[in-house]
mmCIF file of the N, C-alpha and C atoms, coordinates in Angstrom:
data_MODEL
# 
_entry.id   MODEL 
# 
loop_
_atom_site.group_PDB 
_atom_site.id 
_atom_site.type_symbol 
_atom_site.label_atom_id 
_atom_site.label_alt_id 
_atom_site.label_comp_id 
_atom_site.label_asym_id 
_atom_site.label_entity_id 
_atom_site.label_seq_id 
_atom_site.pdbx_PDB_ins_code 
_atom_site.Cartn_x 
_atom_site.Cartn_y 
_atom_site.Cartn_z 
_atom_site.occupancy 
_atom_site.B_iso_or_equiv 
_atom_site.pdbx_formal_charge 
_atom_site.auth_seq_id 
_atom_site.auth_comp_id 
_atom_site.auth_asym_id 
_atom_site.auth_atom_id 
_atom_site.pdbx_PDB_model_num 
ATOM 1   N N  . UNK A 1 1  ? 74.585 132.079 181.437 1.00 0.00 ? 1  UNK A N  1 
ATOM 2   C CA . UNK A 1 1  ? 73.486 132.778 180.816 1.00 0.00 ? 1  UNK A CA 1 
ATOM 3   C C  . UNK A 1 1  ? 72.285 131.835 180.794 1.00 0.00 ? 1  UNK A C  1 
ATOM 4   N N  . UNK A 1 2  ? 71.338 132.649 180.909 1.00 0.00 ? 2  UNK A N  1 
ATOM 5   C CA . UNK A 1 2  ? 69.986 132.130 181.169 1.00 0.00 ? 2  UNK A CA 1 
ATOM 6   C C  . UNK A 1 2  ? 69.046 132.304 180.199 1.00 0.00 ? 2  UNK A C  1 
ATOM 7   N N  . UNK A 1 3  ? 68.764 130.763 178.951 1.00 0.00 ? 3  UNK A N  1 
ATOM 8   C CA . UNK A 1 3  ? 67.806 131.378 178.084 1.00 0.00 ? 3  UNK A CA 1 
ATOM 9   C C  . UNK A 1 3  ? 66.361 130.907 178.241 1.00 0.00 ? 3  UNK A C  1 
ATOM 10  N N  . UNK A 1 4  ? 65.094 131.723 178.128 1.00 0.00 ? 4  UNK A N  1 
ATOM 11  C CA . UNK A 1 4  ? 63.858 131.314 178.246 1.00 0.00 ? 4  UNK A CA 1 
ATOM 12  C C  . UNK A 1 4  ? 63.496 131.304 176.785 1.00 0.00 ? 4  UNK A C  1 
ATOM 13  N N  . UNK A 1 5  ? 62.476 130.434 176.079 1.00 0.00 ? 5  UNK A N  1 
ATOM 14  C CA . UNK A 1 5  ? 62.035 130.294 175.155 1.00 0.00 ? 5  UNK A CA 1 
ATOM 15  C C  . UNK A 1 5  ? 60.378 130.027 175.906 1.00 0.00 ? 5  UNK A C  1 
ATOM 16  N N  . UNK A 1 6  ? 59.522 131.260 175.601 1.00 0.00 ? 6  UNK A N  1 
ATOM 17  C CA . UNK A 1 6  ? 57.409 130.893 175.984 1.00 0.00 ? 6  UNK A CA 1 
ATOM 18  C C  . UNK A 1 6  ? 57.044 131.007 175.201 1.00 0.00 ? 6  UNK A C  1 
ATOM 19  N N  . UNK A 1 7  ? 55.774 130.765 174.666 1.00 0.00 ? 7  UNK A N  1 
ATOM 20  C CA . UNK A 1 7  ? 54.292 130.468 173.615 1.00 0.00 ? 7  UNK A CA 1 
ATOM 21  C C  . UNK A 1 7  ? 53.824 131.067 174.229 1.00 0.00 ? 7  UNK A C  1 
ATOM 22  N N  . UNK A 1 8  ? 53.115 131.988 173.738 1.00 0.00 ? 8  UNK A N  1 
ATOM 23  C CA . UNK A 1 8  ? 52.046 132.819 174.049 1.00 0.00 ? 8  UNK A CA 1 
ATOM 24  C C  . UNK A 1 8  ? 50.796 132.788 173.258 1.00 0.00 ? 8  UNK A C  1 
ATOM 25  N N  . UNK A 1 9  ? 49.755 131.871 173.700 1.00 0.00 ? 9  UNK A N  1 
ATOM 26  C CA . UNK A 1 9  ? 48.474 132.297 172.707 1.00 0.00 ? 9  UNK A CA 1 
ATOM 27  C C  . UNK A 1 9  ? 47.678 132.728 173.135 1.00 0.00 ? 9  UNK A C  1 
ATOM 28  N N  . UNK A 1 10 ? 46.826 134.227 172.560 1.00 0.00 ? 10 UNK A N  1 
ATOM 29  C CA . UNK A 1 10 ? 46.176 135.193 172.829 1.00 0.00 ? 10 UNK A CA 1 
ATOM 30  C C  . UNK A 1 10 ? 44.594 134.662 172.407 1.00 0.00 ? 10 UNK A C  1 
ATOM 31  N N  . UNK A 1 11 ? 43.876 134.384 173.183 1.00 0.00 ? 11 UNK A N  1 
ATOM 32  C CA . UNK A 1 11 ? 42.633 134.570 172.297 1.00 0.00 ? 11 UNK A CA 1 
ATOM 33  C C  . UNK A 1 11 ? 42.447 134.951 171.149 1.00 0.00 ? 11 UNK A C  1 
ATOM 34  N N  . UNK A 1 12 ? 41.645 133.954 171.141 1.00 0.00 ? 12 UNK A N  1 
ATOM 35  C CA . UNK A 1 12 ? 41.128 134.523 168.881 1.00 0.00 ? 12 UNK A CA 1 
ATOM 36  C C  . UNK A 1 12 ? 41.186 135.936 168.450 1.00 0.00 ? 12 UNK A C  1 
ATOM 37  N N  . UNK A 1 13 ? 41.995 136.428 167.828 1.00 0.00 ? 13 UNK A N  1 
ATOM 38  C CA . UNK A 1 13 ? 42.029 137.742 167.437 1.00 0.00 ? 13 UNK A CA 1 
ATOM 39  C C  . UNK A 1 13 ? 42.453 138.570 168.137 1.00 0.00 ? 13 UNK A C  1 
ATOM 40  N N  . UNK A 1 14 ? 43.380 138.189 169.149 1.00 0.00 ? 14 UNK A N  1 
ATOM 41  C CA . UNK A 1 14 ? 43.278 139.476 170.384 1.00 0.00 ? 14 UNK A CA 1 
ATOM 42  C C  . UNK A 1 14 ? 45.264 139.659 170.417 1.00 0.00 ? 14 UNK A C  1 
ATOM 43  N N  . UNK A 1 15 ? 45.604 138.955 169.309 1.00 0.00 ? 15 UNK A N  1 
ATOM 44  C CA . UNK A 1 15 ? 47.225 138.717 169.566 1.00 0.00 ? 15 UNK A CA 1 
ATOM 45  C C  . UNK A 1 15 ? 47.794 140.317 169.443 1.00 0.00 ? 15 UNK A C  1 
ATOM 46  N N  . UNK A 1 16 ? 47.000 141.162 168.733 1.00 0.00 ? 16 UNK A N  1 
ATOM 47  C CA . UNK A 1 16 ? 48.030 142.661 168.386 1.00 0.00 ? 16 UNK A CA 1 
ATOM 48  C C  . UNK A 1 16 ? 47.542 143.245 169.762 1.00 0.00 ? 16 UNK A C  1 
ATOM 49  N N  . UNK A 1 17 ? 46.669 143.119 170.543 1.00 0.00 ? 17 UNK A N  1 
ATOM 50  C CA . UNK A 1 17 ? 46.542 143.717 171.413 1.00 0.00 ? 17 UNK A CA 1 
ATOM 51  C C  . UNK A 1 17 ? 47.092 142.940 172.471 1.00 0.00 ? 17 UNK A C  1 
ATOM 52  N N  . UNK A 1 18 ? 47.103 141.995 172.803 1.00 0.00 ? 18 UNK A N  1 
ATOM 53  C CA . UNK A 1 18 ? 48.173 141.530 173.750 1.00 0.00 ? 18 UNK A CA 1 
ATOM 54  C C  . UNK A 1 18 ? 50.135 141.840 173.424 1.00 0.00 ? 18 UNK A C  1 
ATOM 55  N N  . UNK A 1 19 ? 50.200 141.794 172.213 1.00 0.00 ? 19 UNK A N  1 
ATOM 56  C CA . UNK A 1 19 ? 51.587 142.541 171.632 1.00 0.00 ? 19 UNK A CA 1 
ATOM 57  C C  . UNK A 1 19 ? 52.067 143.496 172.430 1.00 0.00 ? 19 UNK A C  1 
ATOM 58  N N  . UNK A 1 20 ? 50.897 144.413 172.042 1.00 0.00 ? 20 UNK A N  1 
ATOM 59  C CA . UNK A 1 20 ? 50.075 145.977 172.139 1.00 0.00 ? 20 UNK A CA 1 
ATOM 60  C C  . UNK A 1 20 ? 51.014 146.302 173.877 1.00 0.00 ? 20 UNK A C  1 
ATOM 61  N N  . UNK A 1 21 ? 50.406 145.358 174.874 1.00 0.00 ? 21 UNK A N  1 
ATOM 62  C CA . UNK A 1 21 ? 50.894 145.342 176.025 1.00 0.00 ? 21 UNK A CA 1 
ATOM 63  C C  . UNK A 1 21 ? 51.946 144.851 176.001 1.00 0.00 ? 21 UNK A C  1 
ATOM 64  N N  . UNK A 1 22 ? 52.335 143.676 175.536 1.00 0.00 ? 22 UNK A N  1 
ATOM 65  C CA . UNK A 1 22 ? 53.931 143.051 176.360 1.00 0.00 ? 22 UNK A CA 1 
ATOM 66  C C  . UNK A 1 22 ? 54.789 144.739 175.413 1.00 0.00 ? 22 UNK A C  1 
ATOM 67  N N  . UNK A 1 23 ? 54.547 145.050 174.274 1.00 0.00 ? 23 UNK A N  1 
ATOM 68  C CA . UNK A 1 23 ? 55.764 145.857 174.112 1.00 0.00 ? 23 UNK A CA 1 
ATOM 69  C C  . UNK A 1 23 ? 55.856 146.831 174.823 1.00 0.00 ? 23 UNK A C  1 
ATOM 70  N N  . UNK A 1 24 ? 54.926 147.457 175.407 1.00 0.00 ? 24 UNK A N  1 
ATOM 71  C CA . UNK A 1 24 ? 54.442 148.452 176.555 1.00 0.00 ? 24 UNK A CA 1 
ATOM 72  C C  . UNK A 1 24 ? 55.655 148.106 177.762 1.00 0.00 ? 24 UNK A C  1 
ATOM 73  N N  . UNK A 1 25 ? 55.795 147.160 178.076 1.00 0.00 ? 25 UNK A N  1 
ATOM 74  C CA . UNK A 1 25 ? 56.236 146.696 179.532 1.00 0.00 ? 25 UNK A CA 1 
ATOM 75  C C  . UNK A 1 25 ? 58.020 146.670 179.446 1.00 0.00 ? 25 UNK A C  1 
ATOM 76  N N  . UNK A 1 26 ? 58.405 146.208 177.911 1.00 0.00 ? 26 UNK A N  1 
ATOM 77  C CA . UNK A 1 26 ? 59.287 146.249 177.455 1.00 0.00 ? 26 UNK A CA 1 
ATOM 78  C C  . UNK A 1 26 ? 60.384 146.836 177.710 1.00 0.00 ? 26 UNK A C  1 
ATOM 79  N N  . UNK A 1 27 ? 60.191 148.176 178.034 1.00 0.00 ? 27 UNK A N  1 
ATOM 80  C CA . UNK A 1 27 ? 61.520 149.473 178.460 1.00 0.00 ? 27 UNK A CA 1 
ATOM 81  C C  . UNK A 1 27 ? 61.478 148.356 180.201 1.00 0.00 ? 27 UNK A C  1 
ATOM 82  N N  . UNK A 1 28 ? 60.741 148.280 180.928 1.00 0.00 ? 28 UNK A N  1 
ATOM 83  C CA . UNK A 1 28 ? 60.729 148.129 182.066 1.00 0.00 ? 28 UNK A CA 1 
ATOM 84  C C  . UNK A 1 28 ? 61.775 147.237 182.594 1.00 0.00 ? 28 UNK A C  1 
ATOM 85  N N  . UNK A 1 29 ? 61.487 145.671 181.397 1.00 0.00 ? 29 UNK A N  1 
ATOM 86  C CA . UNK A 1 29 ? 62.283 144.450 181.640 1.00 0.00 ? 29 UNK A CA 1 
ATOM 87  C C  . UNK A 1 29 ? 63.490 144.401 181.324 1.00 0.00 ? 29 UNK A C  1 
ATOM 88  N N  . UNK A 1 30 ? 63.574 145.291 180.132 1.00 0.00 ? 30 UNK A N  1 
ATOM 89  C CA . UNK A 1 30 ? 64.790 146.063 179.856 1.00 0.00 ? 30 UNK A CA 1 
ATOM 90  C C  . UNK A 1 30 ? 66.175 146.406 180.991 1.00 0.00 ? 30 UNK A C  1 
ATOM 91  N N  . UNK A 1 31 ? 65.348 147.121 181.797 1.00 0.00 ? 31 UNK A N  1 
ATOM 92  C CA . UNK A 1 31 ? 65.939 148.289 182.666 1.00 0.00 ? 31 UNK A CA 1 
ATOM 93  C C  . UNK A 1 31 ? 66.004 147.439 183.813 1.00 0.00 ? 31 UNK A C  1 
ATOM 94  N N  . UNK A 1 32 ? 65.528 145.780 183.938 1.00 0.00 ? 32 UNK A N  1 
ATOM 95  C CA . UNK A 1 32 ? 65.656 144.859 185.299 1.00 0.00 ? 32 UNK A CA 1 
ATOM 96  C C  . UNK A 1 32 ? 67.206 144.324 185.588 1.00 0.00 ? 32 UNK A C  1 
ATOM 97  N N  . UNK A 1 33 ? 68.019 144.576 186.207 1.00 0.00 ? 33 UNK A N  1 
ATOM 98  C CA . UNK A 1 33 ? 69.681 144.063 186.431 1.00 0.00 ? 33 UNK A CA 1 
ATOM 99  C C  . UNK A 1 33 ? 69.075 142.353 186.376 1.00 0.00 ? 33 UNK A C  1 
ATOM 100 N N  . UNK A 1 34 ? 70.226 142.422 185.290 1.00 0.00 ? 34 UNK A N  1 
ATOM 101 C CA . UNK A 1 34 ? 70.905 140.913 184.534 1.00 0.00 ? 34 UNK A CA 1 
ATOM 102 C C  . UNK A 1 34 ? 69.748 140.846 183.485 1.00 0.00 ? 34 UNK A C  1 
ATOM 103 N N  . UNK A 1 35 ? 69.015 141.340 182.573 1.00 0.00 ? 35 UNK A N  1 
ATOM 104 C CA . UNK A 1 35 ? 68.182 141.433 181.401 1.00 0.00 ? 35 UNK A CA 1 
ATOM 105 C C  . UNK A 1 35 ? 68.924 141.661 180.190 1.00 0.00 ? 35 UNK A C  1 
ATOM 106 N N  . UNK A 1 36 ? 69.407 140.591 179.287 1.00 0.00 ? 36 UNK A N  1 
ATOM 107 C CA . UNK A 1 36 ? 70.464 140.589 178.275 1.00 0.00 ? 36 UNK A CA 1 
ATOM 108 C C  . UNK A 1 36 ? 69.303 140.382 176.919 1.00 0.00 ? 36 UNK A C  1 
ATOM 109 N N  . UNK A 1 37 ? 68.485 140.330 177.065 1.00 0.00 ? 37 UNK A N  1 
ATOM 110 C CA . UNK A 1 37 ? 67.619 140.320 175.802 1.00 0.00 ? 37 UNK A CA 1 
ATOM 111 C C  . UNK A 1 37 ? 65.842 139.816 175.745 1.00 0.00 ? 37 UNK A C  1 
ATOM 112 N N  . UNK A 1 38 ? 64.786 140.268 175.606 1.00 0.00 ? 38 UNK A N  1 
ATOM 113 C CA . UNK A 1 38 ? 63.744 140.619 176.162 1.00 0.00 ? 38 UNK A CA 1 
ATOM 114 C C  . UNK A 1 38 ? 62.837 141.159 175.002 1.00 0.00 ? 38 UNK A C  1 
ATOM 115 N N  . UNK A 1 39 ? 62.119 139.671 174.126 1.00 0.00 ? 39 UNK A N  1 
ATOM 116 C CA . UNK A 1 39 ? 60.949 140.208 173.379 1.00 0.00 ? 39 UNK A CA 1 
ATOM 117 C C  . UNK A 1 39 ? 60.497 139.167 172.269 1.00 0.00 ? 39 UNK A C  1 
ATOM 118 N N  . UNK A 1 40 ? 59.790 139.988 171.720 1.00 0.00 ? 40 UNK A N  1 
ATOM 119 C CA . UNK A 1 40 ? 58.663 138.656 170.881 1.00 0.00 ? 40 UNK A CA 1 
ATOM 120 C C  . UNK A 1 40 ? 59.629 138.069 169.759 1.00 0.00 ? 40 UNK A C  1 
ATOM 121 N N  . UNK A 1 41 ? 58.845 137.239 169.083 1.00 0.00 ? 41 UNK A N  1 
ATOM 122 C CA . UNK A 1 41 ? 59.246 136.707 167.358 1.00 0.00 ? 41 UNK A CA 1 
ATOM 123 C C  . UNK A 1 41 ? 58.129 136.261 167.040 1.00 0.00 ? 41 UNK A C  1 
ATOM 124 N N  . UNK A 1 42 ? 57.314 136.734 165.739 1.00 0.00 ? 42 UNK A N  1 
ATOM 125 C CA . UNK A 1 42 ? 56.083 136.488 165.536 1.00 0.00 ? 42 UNK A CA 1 
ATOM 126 C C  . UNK A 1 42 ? 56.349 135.596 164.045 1.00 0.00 ? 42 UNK A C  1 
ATOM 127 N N  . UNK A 1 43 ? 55.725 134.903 163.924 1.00 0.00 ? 43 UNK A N  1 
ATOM 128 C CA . UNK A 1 43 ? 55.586 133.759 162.632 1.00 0.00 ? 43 UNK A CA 1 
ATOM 129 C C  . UNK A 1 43 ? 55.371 134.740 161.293 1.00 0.00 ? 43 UNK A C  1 
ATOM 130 N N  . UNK A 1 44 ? 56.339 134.868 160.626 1.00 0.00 ? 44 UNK A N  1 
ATOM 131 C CA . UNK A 1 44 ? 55.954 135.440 159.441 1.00 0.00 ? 44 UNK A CA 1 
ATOM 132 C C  . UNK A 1 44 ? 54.556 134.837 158.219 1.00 0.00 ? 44 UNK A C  1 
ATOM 133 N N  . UNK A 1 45 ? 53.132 135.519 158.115 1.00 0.00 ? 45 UNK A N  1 
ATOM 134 C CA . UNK A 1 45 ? 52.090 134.976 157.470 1.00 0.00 ? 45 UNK A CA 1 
ATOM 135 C C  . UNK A 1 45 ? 52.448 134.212 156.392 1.00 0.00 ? 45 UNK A C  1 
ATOM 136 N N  . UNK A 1 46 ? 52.249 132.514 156.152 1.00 0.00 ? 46 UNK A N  1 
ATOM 137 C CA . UNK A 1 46 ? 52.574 132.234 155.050 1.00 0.00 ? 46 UNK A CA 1 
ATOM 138 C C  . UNK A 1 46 ? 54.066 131.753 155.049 1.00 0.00 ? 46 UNK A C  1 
ATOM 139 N N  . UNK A 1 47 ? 54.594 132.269 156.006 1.00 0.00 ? 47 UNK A N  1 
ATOM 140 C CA . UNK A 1 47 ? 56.236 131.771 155.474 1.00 0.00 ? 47 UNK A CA 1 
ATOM 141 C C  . UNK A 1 47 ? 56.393 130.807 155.781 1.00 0.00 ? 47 UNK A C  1 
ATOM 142 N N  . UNK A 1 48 ? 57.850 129.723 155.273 1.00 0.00 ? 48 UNK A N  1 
ATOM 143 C CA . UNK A 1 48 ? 57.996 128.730 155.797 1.00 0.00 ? 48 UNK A CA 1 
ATOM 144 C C  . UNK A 1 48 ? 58.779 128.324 157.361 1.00 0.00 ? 48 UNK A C  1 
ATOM 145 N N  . UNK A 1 49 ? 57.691 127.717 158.234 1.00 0.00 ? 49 UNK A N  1 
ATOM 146 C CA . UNK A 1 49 ? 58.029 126.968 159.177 1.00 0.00 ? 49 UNK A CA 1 
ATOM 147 C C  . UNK A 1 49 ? 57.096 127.672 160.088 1.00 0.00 ? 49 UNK A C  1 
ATOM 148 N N  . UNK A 1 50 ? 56.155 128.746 159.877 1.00 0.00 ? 50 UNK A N  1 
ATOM 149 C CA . UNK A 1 50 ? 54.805 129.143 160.644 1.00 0.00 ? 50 UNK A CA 1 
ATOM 150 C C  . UNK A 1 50 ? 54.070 127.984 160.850 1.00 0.00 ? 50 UNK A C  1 
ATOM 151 N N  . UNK A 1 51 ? 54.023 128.016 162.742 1.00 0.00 ? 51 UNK A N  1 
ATOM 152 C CA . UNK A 1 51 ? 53.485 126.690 162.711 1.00 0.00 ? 51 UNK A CA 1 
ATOM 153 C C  . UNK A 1 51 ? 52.263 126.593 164.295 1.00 0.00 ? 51 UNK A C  1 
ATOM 154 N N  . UNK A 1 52 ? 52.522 128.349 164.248 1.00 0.00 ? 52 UNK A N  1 
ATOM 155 C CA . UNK A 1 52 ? 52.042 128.369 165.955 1.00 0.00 ? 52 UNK A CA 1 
ATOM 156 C C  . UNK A 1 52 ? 50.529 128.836 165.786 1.00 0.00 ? 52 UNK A C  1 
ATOM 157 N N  . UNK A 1 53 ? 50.141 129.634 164.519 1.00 0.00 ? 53 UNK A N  1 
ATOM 158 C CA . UNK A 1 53 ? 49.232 130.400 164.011 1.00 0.00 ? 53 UNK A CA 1 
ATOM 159 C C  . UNK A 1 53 ? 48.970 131.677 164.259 1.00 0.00 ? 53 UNK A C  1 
ATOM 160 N N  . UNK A 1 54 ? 47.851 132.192 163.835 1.00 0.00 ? 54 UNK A N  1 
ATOM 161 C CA . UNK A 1 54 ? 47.898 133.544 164.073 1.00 0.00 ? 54 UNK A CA 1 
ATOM 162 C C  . UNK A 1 54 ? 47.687 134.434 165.485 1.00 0.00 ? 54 UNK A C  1 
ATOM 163 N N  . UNK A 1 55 ? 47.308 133.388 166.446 1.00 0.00 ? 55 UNK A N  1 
ATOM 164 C CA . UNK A 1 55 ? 46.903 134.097 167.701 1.00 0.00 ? 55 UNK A CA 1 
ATOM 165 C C  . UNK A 1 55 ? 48.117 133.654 168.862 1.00 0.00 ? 55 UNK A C  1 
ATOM 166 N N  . UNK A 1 56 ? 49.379 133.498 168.130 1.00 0.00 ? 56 UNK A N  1 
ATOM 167 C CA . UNK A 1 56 ? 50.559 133.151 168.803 1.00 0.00 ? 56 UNK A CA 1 
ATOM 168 C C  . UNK A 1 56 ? 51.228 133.796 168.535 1.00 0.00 ? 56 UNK A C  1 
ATOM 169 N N  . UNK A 1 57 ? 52.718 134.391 169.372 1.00 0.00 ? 57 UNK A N  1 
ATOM 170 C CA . UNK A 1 57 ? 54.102 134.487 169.570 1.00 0.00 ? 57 UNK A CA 1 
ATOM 171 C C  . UNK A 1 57 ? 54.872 133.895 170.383 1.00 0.00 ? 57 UNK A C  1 
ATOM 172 N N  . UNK A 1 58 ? 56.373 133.971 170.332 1.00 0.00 ? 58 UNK A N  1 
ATOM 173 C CA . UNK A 1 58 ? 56.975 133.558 170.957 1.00 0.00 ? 58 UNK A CA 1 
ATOM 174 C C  . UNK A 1 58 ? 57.844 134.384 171.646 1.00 0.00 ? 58 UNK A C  1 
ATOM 175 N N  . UNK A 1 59 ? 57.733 134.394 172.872 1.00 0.00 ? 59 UNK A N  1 
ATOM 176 C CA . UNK A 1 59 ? 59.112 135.483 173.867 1.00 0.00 ? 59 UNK A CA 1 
ATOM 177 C C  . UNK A 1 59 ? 60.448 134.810 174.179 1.00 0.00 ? 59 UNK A C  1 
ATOM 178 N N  . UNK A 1 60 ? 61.497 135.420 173.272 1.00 0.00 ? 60 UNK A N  1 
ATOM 179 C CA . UNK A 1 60 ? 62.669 135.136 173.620 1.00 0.00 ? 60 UNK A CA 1 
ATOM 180 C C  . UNK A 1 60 ? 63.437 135.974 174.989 1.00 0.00 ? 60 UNK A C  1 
ATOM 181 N N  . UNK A 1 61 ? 63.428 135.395 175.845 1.00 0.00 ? 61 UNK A N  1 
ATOM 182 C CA . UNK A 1 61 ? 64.342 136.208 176.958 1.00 0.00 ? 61 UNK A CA 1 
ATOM 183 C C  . UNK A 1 61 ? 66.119 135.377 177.418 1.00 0.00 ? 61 UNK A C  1 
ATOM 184 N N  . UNK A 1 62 ? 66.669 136.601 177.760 1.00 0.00 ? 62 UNK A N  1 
ATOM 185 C CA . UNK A 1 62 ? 68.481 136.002 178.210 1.00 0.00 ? 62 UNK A CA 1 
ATOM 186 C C  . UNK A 1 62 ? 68.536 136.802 179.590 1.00 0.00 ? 62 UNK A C  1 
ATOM 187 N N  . UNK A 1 63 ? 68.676 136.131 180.113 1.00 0.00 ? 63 UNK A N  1 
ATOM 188 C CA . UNK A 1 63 ? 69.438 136.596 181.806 1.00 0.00 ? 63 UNK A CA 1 
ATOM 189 C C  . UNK A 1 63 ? 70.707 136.333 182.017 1.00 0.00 ? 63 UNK A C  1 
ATOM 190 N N  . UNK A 1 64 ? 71.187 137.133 182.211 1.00 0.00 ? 64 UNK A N  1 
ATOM 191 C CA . UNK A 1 64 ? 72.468 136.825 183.206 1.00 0.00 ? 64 UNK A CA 1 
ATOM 192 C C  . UNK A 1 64 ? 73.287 135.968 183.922 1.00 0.00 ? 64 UNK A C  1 
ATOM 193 N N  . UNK A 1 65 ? 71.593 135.534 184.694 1.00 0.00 ? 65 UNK A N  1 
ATOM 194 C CA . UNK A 1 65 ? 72.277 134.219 185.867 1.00 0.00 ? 65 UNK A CA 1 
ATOM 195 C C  . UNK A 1 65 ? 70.497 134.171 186.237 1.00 0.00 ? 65 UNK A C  1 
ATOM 196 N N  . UNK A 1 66 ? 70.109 132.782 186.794 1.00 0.00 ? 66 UNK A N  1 
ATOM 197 C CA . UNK A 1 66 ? 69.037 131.982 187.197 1.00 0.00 ? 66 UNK A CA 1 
ATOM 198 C C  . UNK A 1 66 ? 68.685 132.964 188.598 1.00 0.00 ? 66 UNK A C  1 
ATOM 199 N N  . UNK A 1 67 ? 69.325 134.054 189.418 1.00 0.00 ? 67 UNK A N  1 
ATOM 200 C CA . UNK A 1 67 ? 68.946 134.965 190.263 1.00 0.00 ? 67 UNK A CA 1 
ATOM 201 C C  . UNK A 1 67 ? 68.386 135.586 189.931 1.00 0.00 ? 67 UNK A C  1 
ATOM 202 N N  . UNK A 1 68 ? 68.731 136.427 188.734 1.00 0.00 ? 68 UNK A N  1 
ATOM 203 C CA . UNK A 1 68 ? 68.533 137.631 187.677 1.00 0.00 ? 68 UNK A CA 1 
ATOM 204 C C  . UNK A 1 68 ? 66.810 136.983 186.900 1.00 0.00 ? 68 UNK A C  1 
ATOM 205 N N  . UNK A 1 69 ? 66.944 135.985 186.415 1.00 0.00 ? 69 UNK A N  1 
ATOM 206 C CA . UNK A 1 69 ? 65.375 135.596 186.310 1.00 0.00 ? 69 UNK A CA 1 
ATOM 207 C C  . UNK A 1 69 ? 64.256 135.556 187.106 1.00 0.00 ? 69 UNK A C  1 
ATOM 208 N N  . UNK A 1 70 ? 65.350 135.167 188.689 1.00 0.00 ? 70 UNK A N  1 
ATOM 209 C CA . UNK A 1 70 ? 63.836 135.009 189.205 1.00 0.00 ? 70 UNK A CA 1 
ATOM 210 C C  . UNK A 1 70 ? 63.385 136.422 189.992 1.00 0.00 ? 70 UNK A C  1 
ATOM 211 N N  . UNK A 1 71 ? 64.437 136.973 190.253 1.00 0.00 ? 71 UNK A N  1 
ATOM 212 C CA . UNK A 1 71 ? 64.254 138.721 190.439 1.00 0.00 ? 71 UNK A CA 1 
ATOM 213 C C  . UNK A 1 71 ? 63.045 139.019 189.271 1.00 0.00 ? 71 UNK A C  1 
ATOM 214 N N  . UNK A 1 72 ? 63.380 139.021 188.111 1.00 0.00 ? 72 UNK A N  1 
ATOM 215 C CA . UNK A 1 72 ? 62.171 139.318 186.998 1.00 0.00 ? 72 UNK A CA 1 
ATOM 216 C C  . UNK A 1 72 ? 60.911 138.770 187.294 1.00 0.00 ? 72 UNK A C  1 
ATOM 217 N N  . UNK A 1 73 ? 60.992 137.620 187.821 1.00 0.00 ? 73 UNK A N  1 
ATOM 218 C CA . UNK A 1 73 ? 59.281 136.174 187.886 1.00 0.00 ? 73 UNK A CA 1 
ATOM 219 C C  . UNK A 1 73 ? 59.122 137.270 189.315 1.00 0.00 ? 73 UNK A C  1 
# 
């Protein structure tokens, strides 16, 4: 199994609308053979260990096998 951990920072203010899109695309990456798990984790405001800020997330993805990823790239 294949895990990716990315940072994503959106321009100042523009993070719900970049969201806006990756969740859009979502069913797609979903539906790619060897796609075992596929999507954000956003810093809860204020909570402890928020550390990326507000114009960040992070995409957790799982593949299958290092084929199955690069089929996705």
């Amino acid at each position: 199994m294949i895990h990716v951990i990315a940072i994503i920072t959106a321009k100042p203010g523009k993070r719900d609308e970049v969201l806006g899109h990756f969740r859009a695309n979502m069913p797609a990456v979903h539906a790619e053979a060897g796609c075992i798990e596929y999507g954000p984790a956003i810093d809860a405001e204020g909570g402890p260990g928020a550390k990326y800020g507000a114009d960040t997330f992070v995409v957790v993805e799982k593949w299958e096998s290092l084929d199955h990823l690069k089929a996705h790239a």
